[in-house]
C-alpha positions in Angstrom: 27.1 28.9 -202.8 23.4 27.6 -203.3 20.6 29.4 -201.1 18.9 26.9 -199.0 15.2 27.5 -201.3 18.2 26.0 -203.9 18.8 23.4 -202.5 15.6 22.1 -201.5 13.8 22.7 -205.0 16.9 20.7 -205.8 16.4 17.7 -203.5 12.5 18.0 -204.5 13.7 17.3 -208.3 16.1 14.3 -207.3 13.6 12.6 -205.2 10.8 12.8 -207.9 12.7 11.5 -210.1 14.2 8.8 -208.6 10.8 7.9 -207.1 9.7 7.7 -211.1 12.2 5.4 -212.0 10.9 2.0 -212.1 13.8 0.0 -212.0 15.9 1.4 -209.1 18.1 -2.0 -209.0 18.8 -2.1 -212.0 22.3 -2.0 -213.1 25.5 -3.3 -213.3 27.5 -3.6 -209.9 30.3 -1.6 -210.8 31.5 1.6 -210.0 32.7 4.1 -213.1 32.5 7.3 -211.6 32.8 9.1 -208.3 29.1 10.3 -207.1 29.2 13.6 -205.1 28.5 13.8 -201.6 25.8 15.1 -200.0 26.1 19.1 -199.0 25.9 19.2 -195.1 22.6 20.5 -194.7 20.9 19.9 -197.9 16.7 21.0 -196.1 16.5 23.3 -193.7 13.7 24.4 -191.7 10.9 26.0 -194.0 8.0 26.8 -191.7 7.3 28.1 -188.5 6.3 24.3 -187.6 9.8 23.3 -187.8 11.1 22.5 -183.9 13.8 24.6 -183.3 14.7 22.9 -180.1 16.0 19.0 -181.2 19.2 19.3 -179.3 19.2 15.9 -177.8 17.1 12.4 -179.4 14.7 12.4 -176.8 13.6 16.0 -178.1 13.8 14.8 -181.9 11.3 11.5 -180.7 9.2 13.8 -178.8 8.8 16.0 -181.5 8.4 12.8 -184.3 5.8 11.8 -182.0 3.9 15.3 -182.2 4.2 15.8 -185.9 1.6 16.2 -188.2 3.3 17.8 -191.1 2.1 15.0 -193.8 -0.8 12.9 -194.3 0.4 10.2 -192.7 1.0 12.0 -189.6 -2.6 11.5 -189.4 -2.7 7.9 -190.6 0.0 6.3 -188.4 -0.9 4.3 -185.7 2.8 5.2 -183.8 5.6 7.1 -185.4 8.7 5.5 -185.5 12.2 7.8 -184.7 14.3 5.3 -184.7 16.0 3.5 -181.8 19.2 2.1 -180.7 22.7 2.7 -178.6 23.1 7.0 -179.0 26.6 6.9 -179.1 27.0 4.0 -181.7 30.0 4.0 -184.4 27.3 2.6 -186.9 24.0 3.7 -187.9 21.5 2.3 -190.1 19.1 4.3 -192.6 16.3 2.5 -194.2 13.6 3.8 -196.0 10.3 3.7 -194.1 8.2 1.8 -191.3 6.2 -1.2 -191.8 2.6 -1.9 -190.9 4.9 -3.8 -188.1 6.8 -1.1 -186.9 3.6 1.3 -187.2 2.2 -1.1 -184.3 5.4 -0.9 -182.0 6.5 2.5 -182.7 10.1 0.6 -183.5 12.0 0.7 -186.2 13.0 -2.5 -188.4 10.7 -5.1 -186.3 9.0 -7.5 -188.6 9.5 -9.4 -191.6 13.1 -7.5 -192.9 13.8 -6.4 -189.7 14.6 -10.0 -188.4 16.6 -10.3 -191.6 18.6 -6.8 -190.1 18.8 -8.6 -187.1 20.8 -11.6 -188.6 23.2 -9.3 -190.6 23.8 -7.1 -187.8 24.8 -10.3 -185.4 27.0 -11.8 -188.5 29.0 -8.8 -188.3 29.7 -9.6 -184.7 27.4 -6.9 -183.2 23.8 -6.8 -181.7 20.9 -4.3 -182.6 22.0 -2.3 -178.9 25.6 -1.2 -180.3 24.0 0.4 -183.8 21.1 2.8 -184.0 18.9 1.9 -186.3 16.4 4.8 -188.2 14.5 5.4 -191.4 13.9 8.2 -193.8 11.0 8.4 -193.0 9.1 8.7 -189.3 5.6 7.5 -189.9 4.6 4.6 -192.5 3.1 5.0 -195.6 -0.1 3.8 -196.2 0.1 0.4 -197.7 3.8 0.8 -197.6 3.9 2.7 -200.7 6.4 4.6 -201.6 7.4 7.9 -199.9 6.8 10.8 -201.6 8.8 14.2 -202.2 7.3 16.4 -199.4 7.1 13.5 -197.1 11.5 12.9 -197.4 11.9 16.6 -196.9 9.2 17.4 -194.3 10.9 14.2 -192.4 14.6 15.1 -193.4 15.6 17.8 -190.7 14.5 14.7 -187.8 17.0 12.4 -189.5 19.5 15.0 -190.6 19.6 16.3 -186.7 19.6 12.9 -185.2 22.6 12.2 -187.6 24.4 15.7 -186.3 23.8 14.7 -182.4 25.6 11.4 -183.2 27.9 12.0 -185.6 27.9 7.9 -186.2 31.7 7.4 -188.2 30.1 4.6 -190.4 26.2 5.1 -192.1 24.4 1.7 -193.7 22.0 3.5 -196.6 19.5 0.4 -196.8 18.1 0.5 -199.9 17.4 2.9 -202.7 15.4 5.9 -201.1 17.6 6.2 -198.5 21.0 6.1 -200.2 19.3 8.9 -202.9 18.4 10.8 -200.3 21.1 10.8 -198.2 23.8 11.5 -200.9 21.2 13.1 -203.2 21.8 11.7 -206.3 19.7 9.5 -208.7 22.1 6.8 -209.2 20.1 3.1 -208.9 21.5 1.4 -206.1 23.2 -1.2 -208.3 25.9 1.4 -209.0 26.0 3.1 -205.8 26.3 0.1 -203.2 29.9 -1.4 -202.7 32.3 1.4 -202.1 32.7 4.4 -199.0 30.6 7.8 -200.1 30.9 11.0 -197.5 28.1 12.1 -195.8 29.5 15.5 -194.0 27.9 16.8 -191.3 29.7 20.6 -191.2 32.3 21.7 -192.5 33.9 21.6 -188.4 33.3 17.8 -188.3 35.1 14.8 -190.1 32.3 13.4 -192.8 30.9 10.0 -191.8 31.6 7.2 -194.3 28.5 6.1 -195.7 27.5 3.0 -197.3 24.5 2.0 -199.4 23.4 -1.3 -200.0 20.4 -3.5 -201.1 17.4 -3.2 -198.3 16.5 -6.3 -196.5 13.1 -6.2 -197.9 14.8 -6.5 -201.5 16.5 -9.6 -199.9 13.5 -11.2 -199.1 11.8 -10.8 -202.3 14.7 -11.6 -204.3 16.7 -14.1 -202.2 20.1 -15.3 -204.3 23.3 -16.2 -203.4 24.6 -13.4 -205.1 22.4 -10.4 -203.6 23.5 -12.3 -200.2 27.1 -12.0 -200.8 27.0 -8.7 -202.1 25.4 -7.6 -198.9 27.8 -9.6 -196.7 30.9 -7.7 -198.7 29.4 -4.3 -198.0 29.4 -5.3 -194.4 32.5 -6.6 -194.1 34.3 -3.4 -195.9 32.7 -1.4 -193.0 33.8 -3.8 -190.0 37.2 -3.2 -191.9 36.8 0.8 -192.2 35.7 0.7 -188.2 38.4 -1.9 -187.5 36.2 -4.1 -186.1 37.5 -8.2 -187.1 35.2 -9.6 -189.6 33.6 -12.9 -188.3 34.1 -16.4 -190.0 30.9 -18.0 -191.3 29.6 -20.7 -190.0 
């Protein structure tokens, strides 16, 4: 078995690259090979710093609240852990907070977060049955992209608040958070549109997770076709939760 310094030079190298890689949709939207899961606990606590004591989401929020770990921890106007119903069969993963969510302290509350909103009701569900969370806690100045440190110093809040919830279905919007969460380097293009594990021990069942295109990516490239691929992903996980999948409209 990997040691733990392993497997976090490993998921250093992954999220490099994939953060080098310019065209991260890119693609076709077929599937030829099985990716390999995630390991369980693929960062683990590397410095004193790290809070020991996350045992419920209140503590992980208090302590996203308190961090400073990263330059942005200095930069954010609020840091955003993520909010929603704590015992939800589905939770949501996107990639960052927004200049809108850095003013709330919320996550997904502006611009794509409305466009969440609409997918979220046209699978028959509202925004307090799901909890919805990012990669990471605090937003990148001029919503860059996030960088190596910043996804592993922000991991262990996401990979805890995942462990306390144990959610059976996980929604990996967009690119950085489907890498990072089944730590691979696959463009999202390949990954999206079938069921990958995301284990949380090896006591517990895996979650089901599911990656598909970011609302943001919606917005700025709007098609009929990137809408009903989206709307497929969703309704393959109101079938895998047995949930009935609504008629449009």
């Amino acid at each position: 078995m990997r040691s733990i310094m392993e497997k976090q030079a490993n998921l250093n190298k992954i999220l490099k690259q994939h953060l080098e890689l310019e065209a991260f949709f890119a693609g076709d939207f077929t599937v030829k090979g099985k990716i390999e899961p995630i390991a369980a606990a693929v960062t683990e606590p590397t410095t004193q710093q790290e809070p020991a004591d996350m045992n419920t989401l209140d503590a992980i929020a208090k302590k996203v609240k308190g961090c400073k770990k990263c330059e942005i921890g200095t930069t954010r106007t609020n840091a955003v852990p993520g909010q929603g119903n704590p015992k939800a069969r589905l939770m949501f993963v996107g990639e960052a907070p927004g200049a809108d969510e850095d003013q709330k302290g919320l996550a997904f509350v502006g611009r794509a977060g409305k466009l969440l909103t609409q997918i979220i009701e046209a699978m028959g569900l509202t925004r307090d049955e799901v909890f919805i969370g990012n990669i990471l806690k605090c937003r990148p100045p001029g919503n860059r992209d996030p960088k190596p440190d910043e996804i592993a110093n922000c991991w262990p809040y996401l990979k805890k608040q995942l462990e306390i919830m144990q959610p059976e279905i996980i929604v990996a919007l967009g690119a950085h958070a489907a890498r990072t969460l089944l730590d691979t380097k696959q463009p999202i293009g390949k990954l999206r549109g079938y069921f990958h594990e995301y284990h949380y021990s090896d006591e517990v069942p895996p979650a089901k997770l599911m990656p598909t295109y970011h609302p943001a990516y919606l917005l700025r490239n709007y098609s009929t076709d990137n809408r009903r691929r989206v709307w497929e992903d969703m309704q393959k996980v109101l079938k895998e939760l047995g949930l009935p999948i609504p008629k449009k409209k």
